[in-house]
Structures are given as structure tokens and as C-alpha cells.
PAMARDO-773079 format. One record per residue (C-alpha): residue number from 1; x, y, z. Coordinates in nm, 3 decimals. Example, Ala and Ser with C-alpha at 12.3 -4.5 7.8 and 13.67 -1.06 7.14 Angstrom:
2
+--------+---------+---------+---------+
! drenlo !    east !   north !      up !
+--------+---------+---------+---------+
!      1 !   1.230 !  -0.450 !   0.780 !
!      2 !   1.367 !  -0.106 !   0.714 !
+--------+---------+---------+---------+
This chain:
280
+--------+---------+---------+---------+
! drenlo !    east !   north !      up !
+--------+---------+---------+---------+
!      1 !   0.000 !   0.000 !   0.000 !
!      2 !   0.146 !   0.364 !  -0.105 !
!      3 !   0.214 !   0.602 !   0.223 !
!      4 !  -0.111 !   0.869 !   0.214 !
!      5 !   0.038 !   1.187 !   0.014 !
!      6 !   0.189 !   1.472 !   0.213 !
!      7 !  -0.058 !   1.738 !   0.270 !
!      8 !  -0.001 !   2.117 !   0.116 !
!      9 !   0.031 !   2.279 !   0.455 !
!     10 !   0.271 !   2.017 !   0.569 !
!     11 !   0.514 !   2.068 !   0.258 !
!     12 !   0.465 !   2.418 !   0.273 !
!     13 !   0.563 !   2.410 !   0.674 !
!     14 !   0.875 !   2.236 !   0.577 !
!     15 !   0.975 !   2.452 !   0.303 !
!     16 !   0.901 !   2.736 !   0.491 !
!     17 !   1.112 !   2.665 !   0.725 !
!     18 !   1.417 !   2.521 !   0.536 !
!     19 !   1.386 !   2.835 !   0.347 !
!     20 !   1.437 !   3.060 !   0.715 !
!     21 !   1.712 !   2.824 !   0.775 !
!     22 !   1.936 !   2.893 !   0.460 !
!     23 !   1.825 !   3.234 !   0.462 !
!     24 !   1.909 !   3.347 !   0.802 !
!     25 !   2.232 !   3.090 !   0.846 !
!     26 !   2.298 !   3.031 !   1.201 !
!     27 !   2.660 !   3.182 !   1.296 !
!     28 !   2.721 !   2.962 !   1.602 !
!     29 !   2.641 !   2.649 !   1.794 !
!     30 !   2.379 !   2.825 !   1.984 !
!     31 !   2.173 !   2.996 !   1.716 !
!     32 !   2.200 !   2.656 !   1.509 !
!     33 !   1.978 !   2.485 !   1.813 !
!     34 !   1.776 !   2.748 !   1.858 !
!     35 !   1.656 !   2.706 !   1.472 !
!     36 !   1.650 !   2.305 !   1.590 !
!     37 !   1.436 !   2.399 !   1.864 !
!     38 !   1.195 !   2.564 !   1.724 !
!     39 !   1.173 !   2.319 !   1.410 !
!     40 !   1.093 !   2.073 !   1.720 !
!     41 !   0.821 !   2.313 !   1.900 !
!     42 !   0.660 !   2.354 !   1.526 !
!     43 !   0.670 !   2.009 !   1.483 !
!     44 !   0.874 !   1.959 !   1.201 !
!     45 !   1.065 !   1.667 !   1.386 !
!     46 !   1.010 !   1.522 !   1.714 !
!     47 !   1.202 !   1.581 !   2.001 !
!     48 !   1.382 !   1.264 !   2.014 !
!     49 !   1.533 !   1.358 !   1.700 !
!     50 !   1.583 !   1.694 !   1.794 !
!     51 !   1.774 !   1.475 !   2.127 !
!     52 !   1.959 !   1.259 !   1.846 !
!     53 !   2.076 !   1.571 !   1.680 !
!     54 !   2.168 !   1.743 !   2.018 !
!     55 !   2.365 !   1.489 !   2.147 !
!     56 !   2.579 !   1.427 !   1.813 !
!     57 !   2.655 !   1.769 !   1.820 !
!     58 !   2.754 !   1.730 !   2.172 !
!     59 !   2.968 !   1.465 !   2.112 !
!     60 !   3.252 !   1.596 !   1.925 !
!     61 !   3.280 !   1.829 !   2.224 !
!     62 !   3.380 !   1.537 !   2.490 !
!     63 !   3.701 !   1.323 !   2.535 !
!     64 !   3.719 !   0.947 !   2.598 !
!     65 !   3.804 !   1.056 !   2.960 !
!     66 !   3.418 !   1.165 !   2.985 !
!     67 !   3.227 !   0.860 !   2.944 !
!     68 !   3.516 !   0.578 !   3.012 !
!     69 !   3.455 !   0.317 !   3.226 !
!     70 !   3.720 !   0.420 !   3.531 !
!     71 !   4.030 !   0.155 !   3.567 !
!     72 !   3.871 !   0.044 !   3.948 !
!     73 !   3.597 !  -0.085 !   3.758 !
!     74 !   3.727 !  -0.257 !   3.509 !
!     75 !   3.672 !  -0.639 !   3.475 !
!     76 !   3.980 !  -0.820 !   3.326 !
!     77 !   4.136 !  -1.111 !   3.332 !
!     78 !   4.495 !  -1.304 !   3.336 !
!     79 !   4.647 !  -1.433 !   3.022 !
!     80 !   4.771 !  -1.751 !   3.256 !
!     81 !   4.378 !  -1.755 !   3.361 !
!     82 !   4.274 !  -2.104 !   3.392 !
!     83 !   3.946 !  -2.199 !   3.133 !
!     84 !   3.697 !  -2.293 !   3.428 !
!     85 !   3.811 !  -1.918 !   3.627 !
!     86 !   3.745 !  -1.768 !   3.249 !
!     87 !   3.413 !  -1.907 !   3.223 !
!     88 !   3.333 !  -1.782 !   3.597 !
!     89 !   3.421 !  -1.412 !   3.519 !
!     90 !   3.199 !  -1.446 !   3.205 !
!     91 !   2.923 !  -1.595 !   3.331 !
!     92 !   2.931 !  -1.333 !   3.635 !
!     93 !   2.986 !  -0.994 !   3.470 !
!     94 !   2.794 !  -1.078 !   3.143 !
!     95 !   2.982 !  -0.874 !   2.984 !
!     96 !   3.127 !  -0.958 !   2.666 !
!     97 !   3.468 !  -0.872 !   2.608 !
!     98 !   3.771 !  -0.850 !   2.843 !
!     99 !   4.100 !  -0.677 !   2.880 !
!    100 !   4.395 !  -0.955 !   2.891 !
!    101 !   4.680 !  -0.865 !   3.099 !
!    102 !   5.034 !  -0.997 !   3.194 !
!    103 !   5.214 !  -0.873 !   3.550 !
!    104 !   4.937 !  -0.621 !   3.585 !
!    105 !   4.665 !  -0.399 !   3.444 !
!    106 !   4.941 !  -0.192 !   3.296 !
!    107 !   5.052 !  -0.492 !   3.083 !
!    108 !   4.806 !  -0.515 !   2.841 !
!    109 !   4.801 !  -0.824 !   2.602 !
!    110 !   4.478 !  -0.756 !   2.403 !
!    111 !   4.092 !  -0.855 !   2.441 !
!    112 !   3.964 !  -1.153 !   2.467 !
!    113 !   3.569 !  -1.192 !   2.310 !
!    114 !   3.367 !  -1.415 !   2.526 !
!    115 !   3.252 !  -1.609 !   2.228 !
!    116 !   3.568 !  -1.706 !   2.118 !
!    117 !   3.600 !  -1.924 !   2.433 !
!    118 !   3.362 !  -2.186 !   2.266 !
!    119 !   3.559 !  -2.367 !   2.124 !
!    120 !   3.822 !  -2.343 !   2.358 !
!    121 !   3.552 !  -2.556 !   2.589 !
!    122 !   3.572 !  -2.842 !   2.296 !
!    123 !   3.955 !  -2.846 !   2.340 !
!    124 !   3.980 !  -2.850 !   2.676 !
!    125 !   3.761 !  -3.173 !   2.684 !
!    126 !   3.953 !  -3.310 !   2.429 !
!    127 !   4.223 !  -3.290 !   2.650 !
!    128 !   4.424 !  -3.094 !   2.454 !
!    129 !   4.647 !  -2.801 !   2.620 !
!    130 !   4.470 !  -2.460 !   2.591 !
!    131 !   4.689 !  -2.176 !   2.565 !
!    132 !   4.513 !  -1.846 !   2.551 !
!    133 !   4.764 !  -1.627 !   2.422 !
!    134 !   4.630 !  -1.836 !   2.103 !
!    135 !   4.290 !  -1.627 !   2.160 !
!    136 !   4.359 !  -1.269 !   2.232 !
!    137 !   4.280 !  -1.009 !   1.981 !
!    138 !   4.470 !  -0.694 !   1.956 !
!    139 !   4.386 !  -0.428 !   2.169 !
!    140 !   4.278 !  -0.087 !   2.069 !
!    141 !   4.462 !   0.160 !   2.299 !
!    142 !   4.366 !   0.549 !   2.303 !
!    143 !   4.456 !   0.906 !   2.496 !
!    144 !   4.240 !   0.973 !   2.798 !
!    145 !   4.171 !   1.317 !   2.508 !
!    146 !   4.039 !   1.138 !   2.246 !
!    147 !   3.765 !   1.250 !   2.069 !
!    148 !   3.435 !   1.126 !   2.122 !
!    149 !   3.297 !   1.180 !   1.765 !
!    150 !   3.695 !   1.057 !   1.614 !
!    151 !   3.646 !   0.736 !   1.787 !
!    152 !   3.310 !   0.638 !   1.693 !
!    153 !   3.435 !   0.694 !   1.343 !
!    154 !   3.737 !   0.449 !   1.473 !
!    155 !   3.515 !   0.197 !   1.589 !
!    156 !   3.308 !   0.188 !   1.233 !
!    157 !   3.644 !   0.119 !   1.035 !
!    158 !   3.793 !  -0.118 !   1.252 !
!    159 !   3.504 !  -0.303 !   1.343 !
!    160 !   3.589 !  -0.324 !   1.677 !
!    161 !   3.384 !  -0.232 !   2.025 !
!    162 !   3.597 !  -0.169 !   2.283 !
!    163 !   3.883 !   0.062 !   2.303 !
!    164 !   4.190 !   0.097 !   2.578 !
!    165 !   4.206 !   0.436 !   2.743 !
!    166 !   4.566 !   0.522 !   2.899 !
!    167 !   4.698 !   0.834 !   3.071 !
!    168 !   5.018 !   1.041 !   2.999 !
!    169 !   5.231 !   0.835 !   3.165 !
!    170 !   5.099 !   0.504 !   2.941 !
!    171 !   4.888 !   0.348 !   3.250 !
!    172 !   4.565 !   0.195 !   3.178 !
!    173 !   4.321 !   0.446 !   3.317 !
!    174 !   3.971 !   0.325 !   3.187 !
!    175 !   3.787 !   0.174 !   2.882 !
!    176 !   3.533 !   0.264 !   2.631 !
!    177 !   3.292 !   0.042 !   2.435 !
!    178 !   3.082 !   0.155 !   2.116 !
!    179 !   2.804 !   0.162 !   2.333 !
!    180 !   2.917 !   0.393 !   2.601 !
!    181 !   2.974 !   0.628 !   2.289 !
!    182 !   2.636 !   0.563 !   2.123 !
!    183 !   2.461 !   0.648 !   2.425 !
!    184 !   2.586 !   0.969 !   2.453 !
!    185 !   2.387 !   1.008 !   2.070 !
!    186 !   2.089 !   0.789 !   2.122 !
!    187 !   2.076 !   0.798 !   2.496 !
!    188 !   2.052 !   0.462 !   2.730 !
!    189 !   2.106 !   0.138 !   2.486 !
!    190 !   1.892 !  -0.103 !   2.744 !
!    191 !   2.001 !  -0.491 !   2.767 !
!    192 !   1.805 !  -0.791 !   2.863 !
!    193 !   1.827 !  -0.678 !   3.225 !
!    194 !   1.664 !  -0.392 !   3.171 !
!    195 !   1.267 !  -0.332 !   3.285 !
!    196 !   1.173 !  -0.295 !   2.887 !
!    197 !   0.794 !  -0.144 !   2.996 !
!    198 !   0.685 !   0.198 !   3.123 !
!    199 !   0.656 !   0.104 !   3.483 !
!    200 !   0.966 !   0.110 !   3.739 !
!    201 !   0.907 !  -0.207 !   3.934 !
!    202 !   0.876 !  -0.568 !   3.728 !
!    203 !   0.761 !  -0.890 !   3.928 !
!    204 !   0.999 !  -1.205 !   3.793 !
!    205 !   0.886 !  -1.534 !   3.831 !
!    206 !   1.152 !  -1.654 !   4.078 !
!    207 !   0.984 !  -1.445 !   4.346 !
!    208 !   1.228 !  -1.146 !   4.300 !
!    209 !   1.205 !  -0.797 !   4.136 !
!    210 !   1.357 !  -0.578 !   3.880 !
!    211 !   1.348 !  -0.236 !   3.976 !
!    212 !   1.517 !   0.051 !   3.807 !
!    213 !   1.740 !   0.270 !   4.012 !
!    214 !   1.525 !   0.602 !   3.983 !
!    215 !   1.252 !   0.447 !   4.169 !
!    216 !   1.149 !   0.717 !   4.436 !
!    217 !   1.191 !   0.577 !   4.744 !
!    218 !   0.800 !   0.690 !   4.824 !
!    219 !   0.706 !   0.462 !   4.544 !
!    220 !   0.904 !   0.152 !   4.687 !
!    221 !   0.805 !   0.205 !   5.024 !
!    222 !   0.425 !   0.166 !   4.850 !
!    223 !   0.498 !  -0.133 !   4.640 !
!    224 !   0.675 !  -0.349 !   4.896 !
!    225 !   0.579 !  -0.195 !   5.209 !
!    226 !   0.895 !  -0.072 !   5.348 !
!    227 !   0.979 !   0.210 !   5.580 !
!    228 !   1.289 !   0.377 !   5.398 !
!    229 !   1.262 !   0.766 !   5.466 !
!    230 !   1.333 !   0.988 !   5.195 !
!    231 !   1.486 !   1.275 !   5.392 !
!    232 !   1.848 !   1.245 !   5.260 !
!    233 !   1.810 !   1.034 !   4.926 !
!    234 !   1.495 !   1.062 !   4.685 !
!    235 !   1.545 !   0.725 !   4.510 !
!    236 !   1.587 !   0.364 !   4.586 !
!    237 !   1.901 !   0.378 !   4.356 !
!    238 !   2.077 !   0.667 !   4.607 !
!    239 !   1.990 !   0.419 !   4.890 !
!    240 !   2.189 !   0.128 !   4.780 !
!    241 !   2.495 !   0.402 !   4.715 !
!    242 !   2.478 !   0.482 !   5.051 !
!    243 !   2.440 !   0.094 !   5.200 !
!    244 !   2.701 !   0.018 !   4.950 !
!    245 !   2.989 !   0.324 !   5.010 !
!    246 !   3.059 !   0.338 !   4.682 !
!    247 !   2.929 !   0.270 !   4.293 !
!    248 !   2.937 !  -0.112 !   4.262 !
!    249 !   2.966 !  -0.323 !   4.020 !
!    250 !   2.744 !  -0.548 !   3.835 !
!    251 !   2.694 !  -0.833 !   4.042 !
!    252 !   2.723 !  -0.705 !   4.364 !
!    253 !   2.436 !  -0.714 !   4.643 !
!    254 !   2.422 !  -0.571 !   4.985 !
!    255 !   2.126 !  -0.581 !   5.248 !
!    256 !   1.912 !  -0.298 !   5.348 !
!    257 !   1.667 !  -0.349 !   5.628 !
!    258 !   1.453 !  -0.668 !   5.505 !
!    259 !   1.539 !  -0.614 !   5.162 !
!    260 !   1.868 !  -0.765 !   4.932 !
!    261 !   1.980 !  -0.544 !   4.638 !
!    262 !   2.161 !  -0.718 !   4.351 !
!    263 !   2.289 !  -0.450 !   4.099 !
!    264 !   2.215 !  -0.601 !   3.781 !
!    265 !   2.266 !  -0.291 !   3.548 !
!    266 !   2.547 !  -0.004 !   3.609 !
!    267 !   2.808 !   0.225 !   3.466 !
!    268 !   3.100 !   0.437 !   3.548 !
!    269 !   2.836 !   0.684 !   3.689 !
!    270 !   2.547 !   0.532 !   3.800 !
!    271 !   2.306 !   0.260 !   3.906 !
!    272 !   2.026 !   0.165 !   3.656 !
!    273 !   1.858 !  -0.123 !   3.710 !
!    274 !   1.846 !  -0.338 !   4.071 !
!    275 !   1.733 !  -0.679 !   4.121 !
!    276 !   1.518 !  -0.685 !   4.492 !
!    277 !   1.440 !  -0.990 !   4.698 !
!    278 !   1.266 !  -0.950 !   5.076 !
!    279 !   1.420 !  -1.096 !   5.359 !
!    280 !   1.243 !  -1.355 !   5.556 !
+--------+---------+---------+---------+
């Protein structure tokens, strides 16, 4: 079926306003999203393209040491690693691919993908020796003031996801994945942990529940009956923080009053999503 034809006032909206654009050309950054702005309030394009556009521009503004993952957090692994200790680090940070080091974080050997350690399994049980060295890819290493919008363009002709940040003395001070960078376009990328519907709290069948970090706490305290007061933190998300001492990492859990807090989706800046089980 043909798409229903464009109506005369809607091409002559458009027109009218490409023709203010090109006739009054913005000078500067500012006057450019003003005229971006105000195509948005006319409703020439949404706002989450008028978002889209806002954060590309914003992008070639920041450095890799804006968004990277800091070095405390980072989850690596050995090159002398055994395959079963491998598998464990996979299968508890879910993440996907992993710095390989030698003596230290500082010694960096490459990345390891999390997929290539299939068929590593099938040798291992053929009880042939697995050396991993064998399996580590070459790793992208960057300045802490690398451009935001260079690398993306980086990642697209290398094909690769995760890039290496170091410092001016040549120590390993964070990483950055495609994603972290695409976020700062698109805005939060969510995963399979992530509550995928409108509301903030998601009953799972296991008894336990998914709730995103910028819960209010008023809002928990309704759902699951709890007594938190809201007097120095607003959300559920600034509660664990507190219990915790520090941003955690994926995986971790700590217990609040009757509850147990699993963090099940975070980044170098904050918690997003929390997996909640009561007490008994």
C-alpha cells in the first residue's frame, strides 16, 4: 500500500522553514539549536530527533576521559587464567569482552571476546592443552583526550567495540565500548536486564524484582511496604549508594533493612537497574 500523500500545509511548513534556515544561516552552535528547537516546537521533527541531533553535536565536544569506564571498575582477566576461572568471570559480569593482561593492568596483552571461548571448551575436553595467548585479539589503545565523535568513526572502520584508554604516563586508566559512545547520541542502549515497559518495578517469576534505580523511594516504600525515609536520598538507587559506600559493580548485592539489592545494570556513573528480593 502507497504512504497517504503529504498534505499542502505540511510541505509548505517544511519549506518554509528550510527556506528561514538557509536564509538566516545560524553563525554559532547556539543559534544553530535554537533554529533546531523551534523546528521541534513547530513540529517539524520530534524531540527525540531533535535529542539525536543534540547529542551528536555534543559529542565531538567530549574526550574518551568523559564517558570511560574508570580503571577500578574494570573487569579483566589473566592471560595464565585457567578456562573454568574464564568461564566464571563471564558468566558473572555478562559482559562480553575482556581486557587480557600480563604482570598487571598496565601490561596489556589484548581482548579476549567471550565467544571465542567456545571452542576453547571443545579443546579443553579433548584434552588438549589450551593456551590463551592463542585467543587474544589486539587491543585498541587510546589518549584519555580522544575524541568522542573521532572514535566512533574508529570503531566503524575497525570493526571493533571496545577501546583501551591510557593516561600520559601510558597506564591503563579506563575503557570505552561503542556503546558507552552511542549512548551519549541515542541515549541509554537497554540490555536484557533492563525493565523494557513503562513502569519502574517488574515482578519475575523466581519471586524477586527488577526495579530501576530512579525508583522514588515513596514509590518503593508503597509497592513493597517498606519504611525507607526519603529525607536524605529521593530514590531507591541513592539508597543502595549509601548501604554500598561506593558505585558497585554489576553483580554485587548488599542488604538494606529486610530487603537484598543485587545490581544487575550499572556504569561508570550510575546505578540503573536493581534486582530486589525480601528478607524472611
Amino acid at each position: 500500500m502507497s504512504e497517504p500523500a503529504q498534505t499542502t500545509d505540511d510541505k509548505r511548513g517544511v519549506l518554509d522553514w528550510l527556506s528561514q534556515l538557509f536564509s538566516d544561516e545560524p553563525e554559532t552552535r547556539s543559534e544553530l539549536m535554537d533554529v533546531l528547537v523551534d523546528a521541534a516546537e513547530r513540529r517539524i521533527m520530534d524531540t527525540d530527533t531533535l535529542n539525536i541531533i543534540h547529542g551528536a553535536i555534543a559529542v565531538s565536544d567530549m574526550q574518551a576521559r568523559d564517558i570511560m569506564i574508570p580503571r577500578s571498575h574494570l573487569v579483566y582477566v589473566c592471560e595464565d587464567t585457567p578456562l573454568e576461572e574464564l568461564l566464571n568471570v563471564v558468566i558473572t559480569s555478562k559482559h562480553s569482552r575482556f581486557p587480557v593482561v600480563g604482570d598487571d593492568l598496565d601490561d596489556l596483552k589484548g581482548i579476549l571476546h567471550a565467544k571465542d571461548l567456545l571452542p576453547l571448551l571443545l579443546l579443553d575436553k579433548d584434552g588438549r592443552r589450551v593456551d590463551l595467548k592463542d585467543y587474544v585479539r589486539q587491543a585498541t589503545i587510546i589518549p584519555e583526550s580522544k575524541r568522542l565523535n573521532v572514535l566512533l568513526q574508529e570503531f566503524r572502520a575497525t570493526r571493533n567495540h571496545m577501546a583501551l584508554v591510557v593516561d600520559e604516563y601510558g597506564h591503563v586508566s579506563g575503557a570505552v565500548t561503542i556503546e558507552d559512545v552511542l549512548e551519549q547520541i541515542v541515549g541509554e542502549i537497554e540490555d536484557e536486564h533492563d525493565v523494557h515497559d513503562d513502569g519502574f518495578i517488574k515482578a519475575m517469576k523466581d519471586g524477586r524484582f527488577n526495579v530501576k534505580a530512579t525508583t522514588t523511594i515513596e514509590d518503593f516504600n508503597e509497592y513493597f511496604g517498606g519504611e525507607f525515609e526519603d529525607d536524605e536520598f529521593d530514590t531507591i538507587g541513592g539508597l543502595v549508594l549509601k548501604a554500598f559506600g561506593r558505585l558497585p559493580k554489576r553483580g554485587e548485592a548488599v542488604e538494606v533493612a529486610s530487603f537484598r539489592f543485587k545490581v544487575l545494570n550499572a556504569d561508570s556513573r550510575r546505578l540503573r537497574l536493581l534486582s530486589v528480593r525480601k528478607i524472611d
